[in-house]
C-alpha positions in Angstrom: 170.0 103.6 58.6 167.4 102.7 61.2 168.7 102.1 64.7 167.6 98.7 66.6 165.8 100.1 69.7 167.3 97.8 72.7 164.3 96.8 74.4 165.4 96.5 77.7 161.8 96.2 79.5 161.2 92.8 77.0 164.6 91.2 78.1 164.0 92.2 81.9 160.9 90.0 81.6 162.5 87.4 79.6 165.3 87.0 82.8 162.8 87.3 85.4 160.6 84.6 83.4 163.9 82.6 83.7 164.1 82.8 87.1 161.0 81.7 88.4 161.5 77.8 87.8 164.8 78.8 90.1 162.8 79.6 92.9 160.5 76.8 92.6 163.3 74.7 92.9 164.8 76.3 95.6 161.0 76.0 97.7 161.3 72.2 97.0 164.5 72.4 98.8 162.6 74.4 101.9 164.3 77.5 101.0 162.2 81.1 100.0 164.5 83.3 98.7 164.7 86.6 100.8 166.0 90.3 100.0 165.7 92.6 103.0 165.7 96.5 101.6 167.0 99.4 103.7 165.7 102.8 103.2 166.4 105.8 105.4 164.7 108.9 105.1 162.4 110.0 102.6 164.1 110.7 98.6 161.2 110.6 96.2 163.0 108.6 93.8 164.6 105.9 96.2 161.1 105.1 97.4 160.1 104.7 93.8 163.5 102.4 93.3 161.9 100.6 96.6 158.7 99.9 95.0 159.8 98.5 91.8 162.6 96.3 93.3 159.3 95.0 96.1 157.3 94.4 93.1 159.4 92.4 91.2 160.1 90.1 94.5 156.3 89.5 95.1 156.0 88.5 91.1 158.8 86.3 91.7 158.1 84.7 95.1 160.9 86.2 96.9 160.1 87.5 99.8 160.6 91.5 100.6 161.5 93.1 103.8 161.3 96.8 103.6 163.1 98.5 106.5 161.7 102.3 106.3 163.9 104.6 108.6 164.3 108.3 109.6 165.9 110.7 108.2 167.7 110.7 111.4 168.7 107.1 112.2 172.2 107.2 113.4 174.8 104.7 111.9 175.1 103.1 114.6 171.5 101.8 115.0 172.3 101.7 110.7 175.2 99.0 111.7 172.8 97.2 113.9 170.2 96.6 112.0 172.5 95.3 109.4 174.5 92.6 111.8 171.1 91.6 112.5 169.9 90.9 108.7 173.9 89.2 108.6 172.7 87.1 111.1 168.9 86.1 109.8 169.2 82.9 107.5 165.6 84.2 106.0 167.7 86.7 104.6 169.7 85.9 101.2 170.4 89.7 100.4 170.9 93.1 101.7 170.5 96.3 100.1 171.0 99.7 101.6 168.8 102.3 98.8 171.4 105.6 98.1 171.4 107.9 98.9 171.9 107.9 102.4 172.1 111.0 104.5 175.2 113.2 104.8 175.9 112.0 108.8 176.3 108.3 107.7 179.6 107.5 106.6 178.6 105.3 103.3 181.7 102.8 103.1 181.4 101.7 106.8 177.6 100.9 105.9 178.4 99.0 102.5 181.5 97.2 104.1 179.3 96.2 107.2 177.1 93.6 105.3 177.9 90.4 105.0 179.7 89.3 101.4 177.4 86.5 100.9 174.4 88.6 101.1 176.2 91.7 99.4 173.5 91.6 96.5 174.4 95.3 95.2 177.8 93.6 94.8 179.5 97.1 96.3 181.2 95.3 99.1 184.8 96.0 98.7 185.9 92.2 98.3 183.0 92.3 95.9 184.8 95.1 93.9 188.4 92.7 94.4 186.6 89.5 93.2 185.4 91.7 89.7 188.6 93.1 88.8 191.0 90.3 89.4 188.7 87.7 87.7 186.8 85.9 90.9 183.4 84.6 91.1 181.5 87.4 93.0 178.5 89.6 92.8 178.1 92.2 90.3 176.8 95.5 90.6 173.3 95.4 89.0 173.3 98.2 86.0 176.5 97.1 84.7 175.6 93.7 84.6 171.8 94.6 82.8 173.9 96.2 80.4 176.1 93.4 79.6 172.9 91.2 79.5 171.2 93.6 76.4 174.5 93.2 74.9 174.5 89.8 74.7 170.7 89.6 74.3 171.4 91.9 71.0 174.0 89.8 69.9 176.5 92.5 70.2 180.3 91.7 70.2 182.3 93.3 73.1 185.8 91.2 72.4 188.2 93.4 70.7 185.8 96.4 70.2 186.9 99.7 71.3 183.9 100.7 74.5 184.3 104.4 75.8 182.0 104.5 78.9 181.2 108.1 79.9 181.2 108.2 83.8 183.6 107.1 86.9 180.7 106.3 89.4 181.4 103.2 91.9 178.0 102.0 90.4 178.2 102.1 87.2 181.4 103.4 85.3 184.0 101.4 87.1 182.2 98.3 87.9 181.1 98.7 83.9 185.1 98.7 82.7 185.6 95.6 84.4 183.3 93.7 83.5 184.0 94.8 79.5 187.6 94.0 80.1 186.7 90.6 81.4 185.0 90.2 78.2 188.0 91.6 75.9 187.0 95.0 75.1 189.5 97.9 74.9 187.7 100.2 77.3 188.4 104.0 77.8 186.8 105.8 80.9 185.7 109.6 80.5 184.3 111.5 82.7 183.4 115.4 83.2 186.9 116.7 82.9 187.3 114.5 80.4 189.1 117.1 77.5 188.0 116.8 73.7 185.2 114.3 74.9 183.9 114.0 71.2 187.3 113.3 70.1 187.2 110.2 72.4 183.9 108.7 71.4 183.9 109.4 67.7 186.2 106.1 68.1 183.7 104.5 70.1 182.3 100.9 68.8 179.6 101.1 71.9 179.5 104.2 73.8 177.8 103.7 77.7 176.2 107.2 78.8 176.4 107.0 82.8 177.5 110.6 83.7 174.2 111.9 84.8 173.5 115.2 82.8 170.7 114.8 80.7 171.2 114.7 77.4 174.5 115.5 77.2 176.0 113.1 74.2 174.7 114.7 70.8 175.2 113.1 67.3 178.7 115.2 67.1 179.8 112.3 70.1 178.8 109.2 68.4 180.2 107.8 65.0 178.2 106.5 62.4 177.1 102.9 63.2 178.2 102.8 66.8 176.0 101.0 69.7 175.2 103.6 72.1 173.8 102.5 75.6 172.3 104.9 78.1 172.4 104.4 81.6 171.6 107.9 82.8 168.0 108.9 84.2 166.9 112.4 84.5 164.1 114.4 85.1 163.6 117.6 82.9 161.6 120.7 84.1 159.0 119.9 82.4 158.6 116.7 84.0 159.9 114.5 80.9 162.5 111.7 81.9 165.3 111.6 79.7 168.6 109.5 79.7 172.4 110.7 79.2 172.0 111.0 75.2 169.6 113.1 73.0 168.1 110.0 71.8 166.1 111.4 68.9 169.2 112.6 67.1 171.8 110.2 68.2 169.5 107.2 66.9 169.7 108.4 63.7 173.6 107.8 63.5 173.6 104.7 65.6 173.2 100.8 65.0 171.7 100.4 68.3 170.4 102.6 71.2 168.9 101.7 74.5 165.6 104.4 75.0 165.2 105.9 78.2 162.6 105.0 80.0 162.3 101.3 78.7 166.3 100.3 78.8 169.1 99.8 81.2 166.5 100.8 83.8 164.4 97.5 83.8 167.4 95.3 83.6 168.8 96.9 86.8 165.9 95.4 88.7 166.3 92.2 87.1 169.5 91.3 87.7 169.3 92.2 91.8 166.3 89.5 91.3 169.1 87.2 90.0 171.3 88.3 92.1 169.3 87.4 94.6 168.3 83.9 94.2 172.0 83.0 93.5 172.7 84.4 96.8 169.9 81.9 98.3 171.5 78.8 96.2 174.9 79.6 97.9 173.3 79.2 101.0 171.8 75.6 100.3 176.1 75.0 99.8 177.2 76.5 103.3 
């Protein structure tokens, strides 16, 4: 059996292609979509993250604001700028890039923005909205990878989904937006015991615990759907996800590659979220 590699780079495009005539209609209304970014200190990877995310805003029309601070910046001048952006009807969105240094206190930071421009969708009544069934913003990832599902054709009601990680980001926003959708989901995480026991009954199996190449073929039952969220850099340089995709794709129906999966469709739906966040506005 030859695995369907999910592409996720072609269906990123596809949404962001989708998007455009939204902002065009938006303009006509006199309004530019806006996403104001907020990075503190220097993590190679976050400015990376930065980039991509003010790329995709200039190919889109949506304008960036990229507010680079020191390492040092105290929450309070953290909580500041963010009442400020709250404030700014230019602004539709607000992201603060993790990680964030040890002396600012993370949920006071995430809890200060304002829900209608809460774009990451980690507010807490964010979180609320998800899990009791409420119109809200959705973390990013999780959403992307509900988006190759559906792109793929791949049924989620009634299938058994084990998703490997516990993370605010990914694993629990990730179960509730399968259970909206009818799966029987099963969270694992690293003290999970008899892991392979757990996803060798796995329909679709989402990597998201951050250890490269931890899931082997003795994880992943023959025909299953694996989807790997994870992203990590080997000693040799190579980027690799949270599966050993050259063996596991040779048991599965369908695997997401790492780089050129769940990683482009995180961008793409903060894009979307985005521009929904700057419709609302046209309503208030």
């Amino acid at each position: 059996m030859s695995a369907i590699i999910m592409d996720g780079k072609a269906i990123a495009k596809s949404v962001q292609q989708s998007l455009v005539a939204e902002v065009e209609q938006l303009k006509k209304r006199g309004i530019k979509p806006g996403l104001a970014v907020i990075l503190v200190g220097d993590d190679p990877a976050s400015h990376v993250y930065v980039r991509n995310k003010e790329k995709a805003c200039h190919e889109l029309g949506i304008d960036s604001s990229i507010y680079h601070l020191p390492q040092q910046t105290s929450q309070d001048t953290l909580l500041e700028l963010i009442q400020q952006l709250n404030c700014n009807e230019a602004v539709h969105g607000i992201l603060v890039q993790k990680p964030l240094p040890a002396h600012v206190d993370d949920k006071q930071i995430i809890a200060a923005i304002s829900v209608a421009k809460d774009v990451d969708g980690f507010h807490p009544v964010s979180v609320g909205n998800l899990f009791i069934g409420d119109d809200g913003f959705v973390p990013c990832t999780p959403a992307g990878v509900m988006e190759m599902l559906k792109t793929y054709q791949i049924p989620v009601a009634g299938k058994r989904v084990v998703v490997i990680g516990r993370s605010n980001i990914v694993g629990k926003p990730m179960m509730g937006l399968l259970i909206r959708e009818h799966a029987t989901v099963t969270i694992c995480h690293s003290r999970t015991e008899r892991l392979a026991e757990v996803t060798q009954e796995a329909d679709i199996v989402i990597a998201a615990i951050g250890q490269a190449e931890m899931i082997k073929p003795h994880h992943i039952k023959h025909g299953a759907v694996v989807i790997d969220v994870g992203m990590n850099r080997l000693a040799n340089g190579k980027l690799v996800g949270d599966v050993e995709f050259d063996s596991v794709k040779e048991l599965a129906s369908a695997i997401t590659p790492v780089p050129g999966g769940v990683g482009r469709m995180t961008i793409a739906m903060l894009m979307k979220n985005t521009i929904q966040a700057a419709q609302a506005s046209c309503d208030r």
